[in-house]
VEXPA-666549 format. One record per residue (C-alpha): residue in one letter; x, y, z. Coordinates in Angstrom, 1 decimal. Example, Ala and Ser with C-alpha at 12.3 -4.5 7.8 and 13.67 -1.06 7.14 Angstrom:
% VEXPA-666549
<pt type="A" u="12.3" v="-4.5" w="7.8"/>
<pt type="S" u="13.7" v="-1.1" w="7.1"/>
% end
This chain:
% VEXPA-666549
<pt type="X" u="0.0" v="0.0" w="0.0"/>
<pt type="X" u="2.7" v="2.4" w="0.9"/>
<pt type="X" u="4.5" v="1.6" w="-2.8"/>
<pt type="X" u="1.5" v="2.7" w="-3.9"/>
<pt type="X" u="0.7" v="5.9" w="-2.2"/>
<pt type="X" u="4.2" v="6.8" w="-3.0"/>
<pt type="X" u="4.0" v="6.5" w="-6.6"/>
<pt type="X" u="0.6" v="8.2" w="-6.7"/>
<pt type="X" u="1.9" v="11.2" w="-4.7"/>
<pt type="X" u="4.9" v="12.2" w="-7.1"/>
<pt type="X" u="3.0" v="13.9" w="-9.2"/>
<pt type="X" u="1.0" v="16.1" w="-6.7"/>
<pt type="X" u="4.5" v="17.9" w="-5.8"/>
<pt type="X" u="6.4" v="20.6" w="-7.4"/>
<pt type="X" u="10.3" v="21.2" w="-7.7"/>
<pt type="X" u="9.7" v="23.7" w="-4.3"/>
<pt type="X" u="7.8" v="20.1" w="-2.5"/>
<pt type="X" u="4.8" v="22.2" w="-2.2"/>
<pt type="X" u="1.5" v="20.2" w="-2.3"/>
<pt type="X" u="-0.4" v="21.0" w="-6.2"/>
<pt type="X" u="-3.6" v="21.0" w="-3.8"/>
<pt type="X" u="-5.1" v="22.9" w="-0.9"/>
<pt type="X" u="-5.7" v="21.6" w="2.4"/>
<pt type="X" u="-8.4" v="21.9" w="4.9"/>
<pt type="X" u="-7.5" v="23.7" w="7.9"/>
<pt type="X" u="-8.3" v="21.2" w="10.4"/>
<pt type="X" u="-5.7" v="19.4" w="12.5"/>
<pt type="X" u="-6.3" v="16.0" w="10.8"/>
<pt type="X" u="-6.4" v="17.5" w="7.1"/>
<pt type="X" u="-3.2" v="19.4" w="7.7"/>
<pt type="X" u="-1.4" v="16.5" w="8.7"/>
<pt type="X" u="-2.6" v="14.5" w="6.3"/>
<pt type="X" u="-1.5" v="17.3" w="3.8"/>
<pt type="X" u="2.5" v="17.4" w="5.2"/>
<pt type="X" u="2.7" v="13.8" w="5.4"/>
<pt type="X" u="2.0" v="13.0" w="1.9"/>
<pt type="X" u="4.4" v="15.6" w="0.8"/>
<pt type="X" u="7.0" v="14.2" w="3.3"/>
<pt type="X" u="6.1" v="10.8" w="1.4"/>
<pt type="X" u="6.7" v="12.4" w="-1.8"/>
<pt type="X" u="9.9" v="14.2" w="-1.2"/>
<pt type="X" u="10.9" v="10.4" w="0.4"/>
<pt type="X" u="10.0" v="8.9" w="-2.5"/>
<pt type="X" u="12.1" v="11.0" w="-4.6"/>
<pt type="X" u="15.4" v="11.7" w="-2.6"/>
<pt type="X" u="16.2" v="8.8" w="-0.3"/>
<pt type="X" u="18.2" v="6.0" w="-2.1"/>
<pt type="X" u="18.8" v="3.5" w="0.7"/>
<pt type="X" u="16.3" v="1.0" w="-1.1"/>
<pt type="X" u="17.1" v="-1.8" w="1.2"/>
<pt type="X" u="16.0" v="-2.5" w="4.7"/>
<pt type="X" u="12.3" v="-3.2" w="6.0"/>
<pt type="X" u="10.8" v="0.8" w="4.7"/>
<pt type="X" u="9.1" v="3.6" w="6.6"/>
<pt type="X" u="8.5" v="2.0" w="10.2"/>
<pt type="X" u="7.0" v="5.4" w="11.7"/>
<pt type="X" u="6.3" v="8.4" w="11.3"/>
<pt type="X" u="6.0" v="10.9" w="14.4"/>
<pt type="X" u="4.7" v="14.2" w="14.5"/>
<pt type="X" u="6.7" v="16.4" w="16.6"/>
<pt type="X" u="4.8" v="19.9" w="16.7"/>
<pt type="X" u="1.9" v="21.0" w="14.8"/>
<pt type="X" u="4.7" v="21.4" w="11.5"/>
<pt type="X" u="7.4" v="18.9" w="12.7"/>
<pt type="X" u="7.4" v="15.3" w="11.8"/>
<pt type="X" u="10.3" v="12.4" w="11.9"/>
<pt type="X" u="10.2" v="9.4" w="9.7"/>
<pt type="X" u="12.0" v="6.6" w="10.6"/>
<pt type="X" u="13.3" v="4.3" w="7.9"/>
<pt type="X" u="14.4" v="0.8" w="9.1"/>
<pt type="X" u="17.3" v="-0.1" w="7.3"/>
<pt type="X" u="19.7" v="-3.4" w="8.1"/>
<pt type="X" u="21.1" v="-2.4" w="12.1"/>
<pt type="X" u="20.0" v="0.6" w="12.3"/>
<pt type="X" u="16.9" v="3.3" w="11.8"/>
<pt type="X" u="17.7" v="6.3" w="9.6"/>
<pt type="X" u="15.9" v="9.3" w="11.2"/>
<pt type="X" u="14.4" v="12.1" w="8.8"/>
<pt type="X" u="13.4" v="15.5" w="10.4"/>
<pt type="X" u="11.0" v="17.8" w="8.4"/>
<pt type="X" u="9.3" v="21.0" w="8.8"/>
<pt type="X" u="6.2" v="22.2" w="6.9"/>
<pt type="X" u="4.5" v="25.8" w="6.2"/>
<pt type="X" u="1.3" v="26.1" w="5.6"/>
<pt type="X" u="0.2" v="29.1" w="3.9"/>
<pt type="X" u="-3.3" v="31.1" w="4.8"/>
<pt type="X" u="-4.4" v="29.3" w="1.0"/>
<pt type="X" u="-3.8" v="25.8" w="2.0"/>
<pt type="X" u="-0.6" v="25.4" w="-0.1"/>
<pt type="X" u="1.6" v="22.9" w="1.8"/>
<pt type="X" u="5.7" v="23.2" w="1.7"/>
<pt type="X" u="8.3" v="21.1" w="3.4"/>
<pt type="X" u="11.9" v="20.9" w="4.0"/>
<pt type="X" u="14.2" v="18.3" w="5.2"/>
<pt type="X" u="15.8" v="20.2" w="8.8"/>
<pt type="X" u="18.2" v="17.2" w="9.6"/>
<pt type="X" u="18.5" v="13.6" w="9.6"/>
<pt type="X" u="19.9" v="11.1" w="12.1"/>
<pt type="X" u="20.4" v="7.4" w="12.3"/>
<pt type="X" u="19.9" v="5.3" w="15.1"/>
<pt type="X" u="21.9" v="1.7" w="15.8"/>
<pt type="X" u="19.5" v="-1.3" w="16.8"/>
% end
């Protein structure tokens, strides 16, 4: 399922990772909205294709989120932070990434 949200979402991003649609303002919405363009920019910039794939993904603050890719011995930790604008439009950046031994 997650193969196939991911290939269905590279299309709604452009070259800036901003979401082509507008989000509802509500808590669940928004999130919904920054995770899939988290999944997108996933999708197109991390190359470690092995290990056992997204294992979580936390939200931090109301814009922060950490996805945790389990990879052979160890998690590889990937911080983002969104803006929403007053429209709905939904950017993110990658702020840091970590990994974590098992």
């Amino acid at each position: 399922m997650v193969i196939i949200l991911l290939s269905g979402l590279l299309g709604l991003l452009t070259p800036a990772h901003a979401t082509g649609k507008r989000c509802q303002m509500n808590a669940i919405e928004r999130s919904k909205c920054i995770i899939e363009a988290i999944l997108a920019d996933i999708s197109r910039s991390y190359k470690e294709i092995g290990g056992g794939g997204i294992s979580a993904i936390k939200q931090n603050s109301t814009t922060s989120f950490t996805v945790s890719i389990a990879q052979e011995g160890r998690v590889d930790l990937l911080t983002y932070e969104a803006q929403v604008d007053g429209k709905g439009k939904v950017s993110v950046s990658k702020t840091g990434t970590d990994t974590q031994s098992r």
